[in-house]
PQR file of N, CA, C, O and H, with PARSE charges and radii, in Angstrom:
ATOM      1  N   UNK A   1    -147.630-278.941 184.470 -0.4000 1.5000
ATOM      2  CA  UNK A   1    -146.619-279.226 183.460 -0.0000 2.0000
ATOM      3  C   UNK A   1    -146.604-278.157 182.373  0.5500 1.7000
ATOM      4  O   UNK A   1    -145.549-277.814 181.841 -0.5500 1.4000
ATOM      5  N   UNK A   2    -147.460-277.779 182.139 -0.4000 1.5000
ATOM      6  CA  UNK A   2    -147.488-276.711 181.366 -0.0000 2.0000
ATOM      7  C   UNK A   2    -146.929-275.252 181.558  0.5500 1.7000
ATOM      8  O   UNK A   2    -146.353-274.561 180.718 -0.5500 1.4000
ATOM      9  H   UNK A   2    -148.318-278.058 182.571  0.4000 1.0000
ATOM     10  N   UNK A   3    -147.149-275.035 182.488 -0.4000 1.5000
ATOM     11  CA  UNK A   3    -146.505-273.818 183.234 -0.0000 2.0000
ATOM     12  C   UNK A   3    -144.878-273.673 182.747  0.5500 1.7000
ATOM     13  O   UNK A   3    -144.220-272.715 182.341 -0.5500 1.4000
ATOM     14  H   UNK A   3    -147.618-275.596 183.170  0.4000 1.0000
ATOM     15  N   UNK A   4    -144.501-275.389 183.038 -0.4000 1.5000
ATOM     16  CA  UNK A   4    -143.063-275.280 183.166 -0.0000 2.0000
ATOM     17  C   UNK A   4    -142.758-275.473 181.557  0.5500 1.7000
ATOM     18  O   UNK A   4    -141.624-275.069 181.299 -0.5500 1.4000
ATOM     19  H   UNK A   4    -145.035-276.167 183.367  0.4000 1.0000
ATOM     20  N   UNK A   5    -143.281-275.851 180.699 -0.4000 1.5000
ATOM     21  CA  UNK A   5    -143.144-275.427 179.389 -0.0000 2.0000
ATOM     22  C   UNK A   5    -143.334-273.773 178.427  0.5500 1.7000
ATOM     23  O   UNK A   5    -143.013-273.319 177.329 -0.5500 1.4000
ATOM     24  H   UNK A   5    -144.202-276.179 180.909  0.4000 1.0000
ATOM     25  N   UNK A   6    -143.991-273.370 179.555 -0.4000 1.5000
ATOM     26  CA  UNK A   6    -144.265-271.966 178.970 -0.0000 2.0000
ATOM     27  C   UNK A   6    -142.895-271.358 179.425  0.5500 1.7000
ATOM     28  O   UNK A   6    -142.134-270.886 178.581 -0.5500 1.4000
ATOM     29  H   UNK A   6    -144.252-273.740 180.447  0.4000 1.0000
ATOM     30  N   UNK A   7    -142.565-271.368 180.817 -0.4000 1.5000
ATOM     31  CA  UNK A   7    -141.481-270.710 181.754 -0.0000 2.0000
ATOM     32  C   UNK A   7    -139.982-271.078 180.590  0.5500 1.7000
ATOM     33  O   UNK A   7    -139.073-270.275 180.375 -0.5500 1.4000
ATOM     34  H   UNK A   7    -143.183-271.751 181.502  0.4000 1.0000
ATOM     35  N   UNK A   8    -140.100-272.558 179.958 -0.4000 1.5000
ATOM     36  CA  UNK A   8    -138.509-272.871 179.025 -0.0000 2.0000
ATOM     37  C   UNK A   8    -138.942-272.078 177.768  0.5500 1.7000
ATOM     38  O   UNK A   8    -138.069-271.998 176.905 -0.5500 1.4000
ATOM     39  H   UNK A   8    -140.838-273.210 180.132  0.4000 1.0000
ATOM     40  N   UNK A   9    -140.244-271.416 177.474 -0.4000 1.5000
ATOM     41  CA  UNK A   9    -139.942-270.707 175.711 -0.0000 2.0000
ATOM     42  C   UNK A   9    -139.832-269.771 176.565  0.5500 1.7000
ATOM     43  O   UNK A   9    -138.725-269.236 176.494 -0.5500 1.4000
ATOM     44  H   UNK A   9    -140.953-271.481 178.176  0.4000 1.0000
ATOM     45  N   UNK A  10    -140.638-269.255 177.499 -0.4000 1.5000
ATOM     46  CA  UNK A  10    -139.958-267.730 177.487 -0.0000 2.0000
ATOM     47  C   UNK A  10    -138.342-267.513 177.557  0.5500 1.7000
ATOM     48  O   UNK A  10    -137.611-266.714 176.972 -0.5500 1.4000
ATOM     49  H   UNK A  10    -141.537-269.690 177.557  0.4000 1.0000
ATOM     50  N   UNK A  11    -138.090-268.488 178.457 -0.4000 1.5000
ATOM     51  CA  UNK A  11    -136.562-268.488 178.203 -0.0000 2.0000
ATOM     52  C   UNK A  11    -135.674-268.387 177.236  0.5500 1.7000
ATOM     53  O   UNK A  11    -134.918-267.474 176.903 -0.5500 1.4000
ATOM     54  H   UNK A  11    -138.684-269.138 178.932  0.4000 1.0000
ATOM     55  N   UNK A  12    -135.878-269.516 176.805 -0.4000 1.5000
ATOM     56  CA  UNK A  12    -135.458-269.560 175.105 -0.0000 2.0000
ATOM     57  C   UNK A  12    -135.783-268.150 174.107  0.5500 1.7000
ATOM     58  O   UNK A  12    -134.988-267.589 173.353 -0.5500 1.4000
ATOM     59  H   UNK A  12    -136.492-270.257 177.076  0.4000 1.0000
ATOM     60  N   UNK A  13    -136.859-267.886 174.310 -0.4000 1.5000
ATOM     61  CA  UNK A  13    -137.486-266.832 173.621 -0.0000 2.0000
ATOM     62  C   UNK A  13    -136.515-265.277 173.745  0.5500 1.7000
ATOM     63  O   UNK A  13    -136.352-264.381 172.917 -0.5500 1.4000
ATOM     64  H   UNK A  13    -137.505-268.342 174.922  0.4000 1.0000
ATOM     65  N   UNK A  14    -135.991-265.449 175.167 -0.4000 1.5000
ATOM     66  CA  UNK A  14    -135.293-264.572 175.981 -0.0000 2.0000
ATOM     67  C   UNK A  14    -133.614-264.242 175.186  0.5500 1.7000
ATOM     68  O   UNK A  14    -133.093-263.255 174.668 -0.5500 1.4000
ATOM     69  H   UNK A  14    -136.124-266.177 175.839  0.4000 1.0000
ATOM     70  N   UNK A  15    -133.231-265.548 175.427 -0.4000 1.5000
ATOM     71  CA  UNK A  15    -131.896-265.830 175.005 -0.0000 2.0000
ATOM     72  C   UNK A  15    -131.883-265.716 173.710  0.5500 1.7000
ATOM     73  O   UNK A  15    -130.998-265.061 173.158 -0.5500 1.4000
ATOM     74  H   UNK A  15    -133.655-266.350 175.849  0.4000 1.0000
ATOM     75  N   UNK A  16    -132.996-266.417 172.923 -0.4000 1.5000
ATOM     76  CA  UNK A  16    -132.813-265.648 171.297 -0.0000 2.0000
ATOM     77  C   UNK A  16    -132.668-264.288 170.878  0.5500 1.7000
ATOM     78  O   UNK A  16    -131.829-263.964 170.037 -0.5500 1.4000
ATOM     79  H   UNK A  16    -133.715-266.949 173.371  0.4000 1.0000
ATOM     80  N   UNK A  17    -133.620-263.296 171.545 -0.4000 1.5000
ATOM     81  CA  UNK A  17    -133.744-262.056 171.189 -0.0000 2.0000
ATOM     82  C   UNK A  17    -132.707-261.118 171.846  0.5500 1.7000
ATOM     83  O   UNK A  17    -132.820-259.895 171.756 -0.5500 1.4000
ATOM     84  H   UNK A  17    -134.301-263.559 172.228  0.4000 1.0000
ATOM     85  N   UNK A  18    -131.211-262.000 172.826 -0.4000 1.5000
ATOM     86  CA  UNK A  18    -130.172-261.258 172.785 -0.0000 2.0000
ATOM     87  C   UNK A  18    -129.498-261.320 172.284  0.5500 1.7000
ATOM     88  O   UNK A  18    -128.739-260.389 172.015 -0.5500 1.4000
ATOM     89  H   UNK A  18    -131.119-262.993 172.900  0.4000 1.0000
ATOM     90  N   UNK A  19    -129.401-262.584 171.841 -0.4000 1.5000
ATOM     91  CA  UNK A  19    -128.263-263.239 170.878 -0.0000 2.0000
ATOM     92  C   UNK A  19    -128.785-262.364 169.603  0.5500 1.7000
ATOM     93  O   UNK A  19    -127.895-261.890 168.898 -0.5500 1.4000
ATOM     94  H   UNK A  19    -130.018-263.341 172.058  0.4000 1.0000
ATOM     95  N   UNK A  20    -130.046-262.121 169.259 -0.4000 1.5000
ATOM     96  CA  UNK A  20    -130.413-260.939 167.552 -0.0000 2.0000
ATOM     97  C   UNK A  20    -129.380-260.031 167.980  0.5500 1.7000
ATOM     98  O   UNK A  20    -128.298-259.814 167.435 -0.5500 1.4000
ATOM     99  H   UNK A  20    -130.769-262.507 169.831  0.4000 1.0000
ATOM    100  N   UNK A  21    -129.844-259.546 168.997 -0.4000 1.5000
ATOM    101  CA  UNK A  21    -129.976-257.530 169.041 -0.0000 2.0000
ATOM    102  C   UNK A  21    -127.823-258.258 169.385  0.5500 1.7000
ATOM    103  O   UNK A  21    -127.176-257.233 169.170 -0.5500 1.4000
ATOM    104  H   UNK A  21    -130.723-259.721 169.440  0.4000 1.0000
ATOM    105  N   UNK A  22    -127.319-258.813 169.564 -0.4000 1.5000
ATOM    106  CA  UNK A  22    -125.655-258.730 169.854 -0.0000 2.0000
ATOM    107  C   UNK A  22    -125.063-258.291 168.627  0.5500 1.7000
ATOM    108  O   UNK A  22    -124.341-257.345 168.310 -0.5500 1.4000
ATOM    109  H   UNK A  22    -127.845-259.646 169.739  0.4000 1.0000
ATOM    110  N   UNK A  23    -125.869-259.790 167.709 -0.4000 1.5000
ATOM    111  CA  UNK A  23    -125.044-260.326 166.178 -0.0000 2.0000
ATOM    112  C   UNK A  23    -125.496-258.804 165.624  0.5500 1.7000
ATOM    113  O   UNK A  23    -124.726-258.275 164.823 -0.5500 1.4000
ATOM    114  H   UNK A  23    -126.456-260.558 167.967  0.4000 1.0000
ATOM    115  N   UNK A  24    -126.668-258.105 166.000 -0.4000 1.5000
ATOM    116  CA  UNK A  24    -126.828-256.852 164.730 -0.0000 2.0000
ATOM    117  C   UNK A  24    -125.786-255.692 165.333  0.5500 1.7000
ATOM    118  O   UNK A  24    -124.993-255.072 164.624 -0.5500 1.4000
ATOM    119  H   UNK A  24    -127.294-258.535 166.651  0.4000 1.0000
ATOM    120  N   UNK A  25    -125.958-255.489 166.986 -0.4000 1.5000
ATOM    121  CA  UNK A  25    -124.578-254.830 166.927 -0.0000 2.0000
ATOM    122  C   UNK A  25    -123.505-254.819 166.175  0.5500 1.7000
ATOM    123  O   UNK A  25    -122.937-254.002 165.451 -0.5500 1.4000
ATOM    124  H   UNK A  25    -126.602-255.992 167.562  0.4000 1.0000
ATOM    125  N   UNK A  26    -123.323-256.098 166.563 -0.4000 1.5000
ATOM    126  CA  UNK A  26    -121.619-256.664 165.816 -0.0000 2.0000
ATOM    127  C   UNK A  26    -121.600-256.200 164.528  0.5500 1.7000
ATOM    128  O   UNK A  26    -120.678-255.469 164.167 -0.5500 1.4000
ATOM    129  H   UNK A  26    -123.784-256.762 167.151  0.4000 1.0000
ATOM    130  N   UNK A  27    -122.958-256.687 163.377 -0.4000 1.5000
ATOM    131  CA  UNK A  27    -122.998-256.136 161.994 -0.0000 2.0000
ATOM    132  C   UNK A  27    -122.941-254.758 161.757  0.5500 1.7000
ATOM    133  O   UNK A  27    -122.615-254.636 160.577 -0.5500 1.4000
ATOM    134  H   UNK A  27    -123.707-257.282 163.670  0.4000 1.0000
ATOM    135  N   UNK A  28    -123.117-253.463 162.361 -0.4000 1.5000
ATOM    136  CA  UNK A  28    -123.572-252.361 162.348 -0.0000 2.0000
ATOM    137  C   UNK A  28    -122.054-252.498 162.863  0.5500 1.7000
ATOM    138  O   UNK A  28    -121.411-252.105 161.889 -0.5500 1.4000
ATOM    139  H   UNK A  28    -123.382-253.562 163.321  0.4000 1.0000
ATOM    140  N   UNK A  29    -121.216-252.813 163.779 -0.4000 1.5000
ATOM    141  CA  UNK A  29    -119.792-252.387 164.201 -0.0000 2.0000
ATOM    142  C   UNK A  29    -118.898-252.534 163.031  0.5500 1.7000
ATOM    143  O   UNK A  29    -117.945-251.815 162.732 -0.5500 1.4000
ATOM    144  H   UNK A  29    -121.738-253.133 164.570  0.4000 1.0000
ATOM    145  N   UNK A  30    -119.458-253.822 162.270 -0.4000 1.5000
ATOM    146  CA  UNK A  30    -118.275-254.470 161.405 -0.0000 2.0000
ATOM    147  C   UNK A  30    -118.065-253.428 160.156  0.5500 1.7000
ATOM    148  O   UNK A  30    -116.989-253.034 159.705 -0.5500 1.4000
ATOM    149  H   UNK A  30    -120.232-254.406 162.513  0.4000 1.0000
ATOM    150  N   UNK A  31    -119.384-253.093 159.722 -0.4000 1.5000
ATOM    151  CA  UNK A  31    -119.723-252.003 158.804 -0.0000 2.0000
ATOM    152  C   UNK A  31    -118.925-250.547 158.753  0.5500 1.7000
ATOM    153  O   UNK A  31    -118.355-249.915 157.864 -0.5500 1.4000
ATOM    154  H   UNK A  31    -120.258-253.413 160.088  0.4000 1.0000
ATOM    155  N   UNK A  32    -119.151-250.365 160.003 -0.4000 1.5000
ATOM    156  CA  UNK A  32    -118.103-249.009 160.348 -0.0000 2.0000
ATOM    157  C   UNK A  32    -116.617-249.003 160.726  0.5500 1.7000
ATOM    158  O   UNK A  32    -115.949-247.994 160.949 -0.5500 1.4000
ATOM    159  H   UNK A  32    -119.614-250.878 160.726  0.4000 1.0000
ATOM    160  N   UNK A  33    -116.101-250.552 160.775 -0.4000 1.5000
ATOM    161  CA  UNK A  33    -114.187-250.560 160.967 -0.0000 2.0000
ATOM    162  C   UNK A  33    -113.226-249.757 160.194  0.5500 1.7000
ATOM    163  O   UNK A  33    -112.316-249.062 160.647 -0.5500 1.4000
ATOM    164  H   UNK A  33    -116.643-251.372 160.594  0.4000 1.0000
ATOM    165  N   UNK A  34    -113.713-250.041 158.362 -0.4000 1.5000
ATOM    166  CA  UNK A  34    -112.484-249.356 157.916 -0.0000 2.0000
ATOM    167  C   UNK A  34    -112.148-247.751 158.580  0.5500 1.7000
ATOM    168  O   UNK A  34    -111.059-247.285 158.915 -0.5500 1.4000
ATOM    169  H   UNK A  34    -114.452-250.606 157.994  0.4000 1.0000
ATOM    170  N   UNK A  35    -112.946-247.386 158.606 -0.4000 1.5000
ATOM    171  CA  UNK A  35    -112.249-246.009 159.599 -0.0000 2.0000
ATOM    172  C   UNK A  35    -111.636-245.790 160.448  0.5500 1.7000
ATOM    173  O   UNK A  35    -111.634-244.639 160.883 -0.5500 1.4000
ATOM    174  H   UNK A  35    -113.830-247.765 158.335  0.4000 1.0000
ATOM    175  N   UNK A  36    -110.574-247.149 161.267 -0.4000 1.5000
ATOM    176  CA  UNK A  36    -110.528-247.747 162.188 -0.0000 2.0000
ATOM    177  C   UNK A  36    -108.400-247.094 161.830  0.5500 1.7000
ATOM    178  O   UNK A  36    -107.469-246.651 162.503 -0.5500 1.4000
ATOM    179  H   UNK A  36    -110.576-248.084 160.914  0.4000 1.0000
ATOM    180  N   UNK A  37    -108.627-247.394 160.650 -0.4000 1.5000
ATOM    181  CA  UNK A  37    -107.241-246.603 159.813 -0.0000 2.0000
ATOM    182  C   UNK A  37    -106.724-245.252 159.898  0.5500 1.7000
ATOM    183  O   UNK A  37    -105.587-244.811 160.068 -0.5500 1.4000
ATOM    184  H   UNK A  37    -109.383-247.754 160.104  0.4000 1.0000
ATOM    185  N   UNK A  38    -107.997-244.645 159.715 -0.4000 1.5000
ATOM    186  CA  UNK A  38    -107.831-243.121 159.707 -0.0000 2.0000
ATOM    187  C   UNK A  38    -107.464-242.420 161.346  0.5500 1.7000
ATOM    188  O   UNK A  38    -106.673-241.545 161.700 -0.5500 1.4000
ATOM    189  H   UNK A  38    -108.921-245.003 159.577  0.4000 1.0000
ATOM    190  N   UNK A  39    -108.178-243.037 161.885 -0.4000 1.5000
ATOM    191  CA  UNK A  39    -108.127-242.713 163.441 -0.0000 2.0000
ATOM    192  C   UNK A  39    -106.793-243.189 163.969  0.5500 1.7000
ATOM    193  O   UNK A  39    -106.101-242.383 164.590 -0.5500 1.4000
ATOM    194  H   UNK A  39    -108.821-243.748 161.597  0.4000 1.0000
ATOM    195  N   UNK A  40    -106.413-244.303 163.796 -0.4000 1.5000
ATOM    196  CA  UNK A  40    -105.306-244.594 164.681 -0.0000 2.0000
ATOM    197  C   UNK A  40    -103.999-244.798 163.879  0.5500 1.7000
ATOM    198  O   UNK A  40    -102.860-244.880 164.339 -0.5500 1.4000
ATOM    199  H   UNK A  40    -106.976-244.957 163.290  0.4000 1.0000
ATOM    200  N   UNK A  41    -104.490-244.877 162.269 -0.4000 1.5000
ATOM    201  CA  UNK A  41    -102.797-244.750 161.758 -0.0000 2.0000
ATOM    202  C   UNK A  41    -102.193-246.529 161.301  0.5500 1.7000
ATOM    203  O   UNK A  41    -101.213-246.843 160.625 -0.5500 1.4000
ATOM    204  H   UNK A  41    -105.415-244.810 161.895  0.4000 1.0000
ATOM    205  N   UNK A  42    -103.085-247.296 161.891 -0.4000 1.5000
ATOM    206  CA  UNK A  42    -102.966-248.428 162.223 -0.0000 2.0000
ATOM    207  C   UNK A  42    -103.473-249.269 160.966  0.5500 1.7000
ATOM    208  O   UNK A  42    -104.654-248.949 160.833 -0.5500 1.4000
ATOM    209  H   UNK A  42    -103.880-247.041 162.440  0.4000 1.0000
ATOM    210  N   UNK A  43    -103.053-250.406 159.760 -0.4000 1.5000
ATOM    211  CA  UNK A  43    -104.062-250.845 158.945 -0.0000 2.0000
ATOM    212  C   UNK A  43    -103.986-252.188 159.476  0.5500 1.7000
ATOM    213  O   UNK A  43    -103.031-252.938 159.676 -0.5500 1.4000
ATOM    214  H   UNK A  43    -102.094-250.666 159.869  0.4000 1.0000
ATOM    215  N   UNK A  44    -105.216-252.302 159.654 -0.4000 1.5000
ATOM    216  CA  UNK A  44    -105.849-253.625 160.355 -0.0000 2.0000
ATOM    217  C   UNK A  44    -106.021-254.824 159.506  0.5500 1.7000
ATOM    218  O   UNK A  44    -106.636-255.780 159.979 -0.5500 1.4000
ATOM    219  H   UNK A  44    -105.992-251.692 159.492  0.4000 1.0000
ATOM    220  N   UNK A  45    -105.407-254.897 157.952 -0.4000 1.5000
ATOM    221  CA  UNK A  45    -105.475-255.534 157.322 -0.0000 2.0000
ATOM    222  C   UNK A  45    -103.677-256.063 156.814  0.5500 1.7000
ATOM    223  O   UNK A  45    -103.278-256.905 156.010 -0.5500 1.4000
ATOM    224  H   UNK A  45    -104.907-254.120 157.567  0.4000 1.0000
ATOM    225  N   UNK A  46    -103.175-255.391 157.456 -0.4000 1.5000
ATOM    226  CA  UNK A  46    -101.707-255.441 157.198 -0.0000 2.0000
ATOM    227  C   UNK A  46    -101.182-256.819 158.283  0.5500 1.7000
ATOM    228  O   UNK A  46    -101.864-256.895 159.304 -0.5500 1.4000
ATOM    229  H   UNK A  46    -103.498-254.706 158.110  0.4000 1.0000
ATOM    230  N   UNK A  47    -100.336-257.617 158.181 -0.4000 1.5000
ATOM    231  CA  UNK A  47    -100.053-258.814 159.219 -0.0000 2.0000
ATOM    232  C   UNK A  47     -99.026-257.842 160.125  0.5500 1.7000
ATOM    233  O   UNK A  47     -98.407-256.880 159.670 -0.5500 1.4000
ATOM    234  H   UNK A  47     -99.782-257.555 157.351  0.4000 1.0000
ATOM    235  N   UNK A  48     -98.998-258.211 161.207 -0.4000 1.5000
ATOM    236  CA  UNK A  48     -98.120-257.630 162.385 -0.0000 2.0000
ATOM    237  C   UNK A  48     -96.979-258.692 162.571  0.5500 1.7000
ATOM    238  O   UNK A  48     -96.945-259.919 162.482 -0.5500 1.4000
ATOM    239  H   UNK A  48     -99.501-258.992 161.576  0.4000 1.0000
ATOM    240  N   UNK A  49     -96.097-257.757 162.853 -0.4000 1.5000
ATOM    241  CA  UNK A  49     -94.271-258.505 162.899 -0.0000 2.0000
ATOM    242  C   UNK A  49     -94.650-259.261 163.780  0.5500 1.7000
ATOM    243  O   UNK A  49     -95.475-258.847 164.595 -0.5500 1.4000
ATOM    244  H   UNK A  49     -96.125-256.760 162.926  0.4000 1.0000
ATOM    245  N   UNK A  50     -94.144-260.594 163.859 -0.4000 1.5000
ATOM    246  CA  UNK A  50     -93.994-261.523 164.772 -0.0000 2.0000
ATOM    247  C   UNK A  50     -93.062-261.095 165.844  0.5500 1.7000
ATOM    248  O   UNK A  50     -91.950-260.654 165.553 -0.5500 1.4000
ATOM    249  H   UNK A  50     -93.474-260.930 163.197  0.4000 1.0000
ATOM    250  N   UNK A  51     -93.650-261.255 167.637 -0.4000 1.5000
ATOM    251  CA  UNK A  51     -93.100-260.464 168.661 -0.0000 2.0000
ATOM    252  C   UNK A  51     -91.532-261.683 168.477  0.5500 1.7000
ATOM    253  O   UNK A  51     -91.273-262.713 167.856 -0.5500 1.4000
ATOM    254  H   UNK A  51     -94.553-261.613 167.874  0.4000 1.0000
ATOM    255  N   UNK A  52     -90.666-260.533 169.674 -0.4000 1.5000
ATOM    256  CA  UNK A  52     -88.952-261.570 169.195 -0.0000 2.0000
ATOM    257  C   UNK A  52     -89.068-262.614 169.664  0.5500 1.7000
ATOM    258  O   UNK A  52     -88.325-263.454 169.157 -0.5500 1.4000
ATOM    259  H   UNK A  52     -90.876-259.695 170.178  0.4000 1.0000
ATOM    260  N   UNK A  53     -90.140-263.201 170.993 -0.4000 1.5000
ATOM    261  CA  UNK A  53     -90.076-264.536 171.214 -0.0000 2.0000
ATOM    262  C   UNK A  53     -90.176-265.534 170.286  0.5500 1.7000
ATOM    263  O   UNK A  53     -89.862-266.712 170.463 -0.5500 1.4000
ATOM    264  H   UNK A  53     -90.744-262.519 171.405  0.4000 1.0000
ATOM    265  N   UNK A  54     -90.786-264.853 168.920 -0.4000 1.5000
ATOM    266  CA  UNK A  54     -91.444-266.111 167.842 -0.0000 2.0000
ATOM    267  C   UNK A  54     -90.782-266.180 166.929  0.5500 1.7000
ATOM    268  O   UNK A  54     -91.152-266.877 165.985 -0.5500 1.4000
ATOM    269  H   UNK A  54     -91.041-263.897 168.776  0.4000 1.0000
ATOM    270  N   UNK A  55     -89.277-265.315 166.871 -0.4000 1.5000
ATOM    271  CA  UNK A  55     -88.142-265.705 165.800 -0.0000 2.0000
ATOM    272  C   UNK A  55     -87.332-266.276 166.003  0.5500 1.7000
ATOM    273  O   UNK A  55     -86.777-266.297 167.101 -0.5500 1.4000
ATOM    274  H   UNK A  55     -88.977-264.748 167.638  0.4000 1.0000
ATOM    275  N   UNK A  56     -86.888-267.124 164.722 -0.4000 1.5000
ATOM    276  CA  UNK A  56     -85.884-268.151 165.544 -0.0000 2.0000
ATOM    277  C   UNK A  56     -84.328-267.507 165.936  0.5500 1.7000
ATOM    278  O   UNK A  56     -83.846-266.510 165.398 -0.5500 1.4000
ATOM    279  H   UNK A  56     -87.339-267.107 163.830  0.4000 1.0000
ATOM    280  N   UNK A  57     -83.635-268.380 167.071 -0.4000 1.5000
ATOM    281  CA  UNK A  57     -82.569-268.135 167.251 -0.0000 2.0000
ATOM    282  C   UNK A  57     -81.634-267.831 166.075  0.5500 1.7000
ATOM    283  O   UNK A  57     -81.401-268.936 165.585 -0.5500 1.4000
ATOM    284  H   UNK A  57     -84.026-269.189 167.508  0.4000 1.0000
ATOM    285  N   UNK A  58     -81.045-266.988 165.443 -0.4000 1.5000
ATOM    286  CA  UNK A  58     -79.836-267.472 164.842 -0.0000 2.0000
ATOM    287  C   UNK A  58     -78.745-268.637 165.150  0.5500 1.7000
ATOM    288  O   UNK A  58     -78.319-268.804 166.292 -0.5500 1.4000
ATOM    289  H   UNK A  58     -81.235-266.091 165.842  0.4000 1.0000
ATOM    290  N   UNK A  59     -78.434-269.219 164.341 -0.4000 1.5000
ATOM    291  CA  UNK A  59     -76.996-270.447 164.906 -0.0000 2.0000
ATOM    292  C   UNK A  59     -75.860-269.821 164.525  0.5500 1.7000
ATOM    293  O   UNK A  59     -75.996-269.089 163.544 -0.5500 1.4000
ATOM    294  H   UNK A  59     -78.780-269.082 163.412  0.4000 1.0000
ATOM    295  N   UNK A  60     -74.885-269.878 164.955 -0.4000 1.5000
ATOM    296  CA  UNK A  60     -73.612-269.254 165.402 -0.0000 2.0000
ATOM    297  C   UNK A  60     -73.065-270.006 164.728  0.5500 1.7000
ATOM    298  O   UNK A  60     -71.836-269.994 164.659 -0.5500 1.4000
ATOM    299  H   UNK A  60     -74.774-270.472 165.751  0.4000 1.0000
TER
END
């Protein structure tokens, strides 16, 4: 029984220490976006036109 308790932390143990090293990616990515402007011209903070399916019809 023990065995099979050691075998679920390593697991666990496993799955925690990818889930760290993802979220610090992600933080270290999030850090470096605003430049994200300069490169493509694009401001990522600006709202984007709603595509024409999502305006309403005019009525006649």
């Amino acid at each position: 029984m023990k065995q099979v308790i050691k075998h679920e932390l390593a697991i666990a143990f496993t799955v925690g220490a990818v889930l760290l090293v993802i979220s610090v990616i992600g933080v270290m990515a999030s850090r470096r976006a605003p430049d994200v402007r300069s490169q493509t011209g694009i401001d990522p903070y600006k709202p984007m036109p709603a595509p024409e399916f999502a305006r309403p019809v005019p009525k006649e």
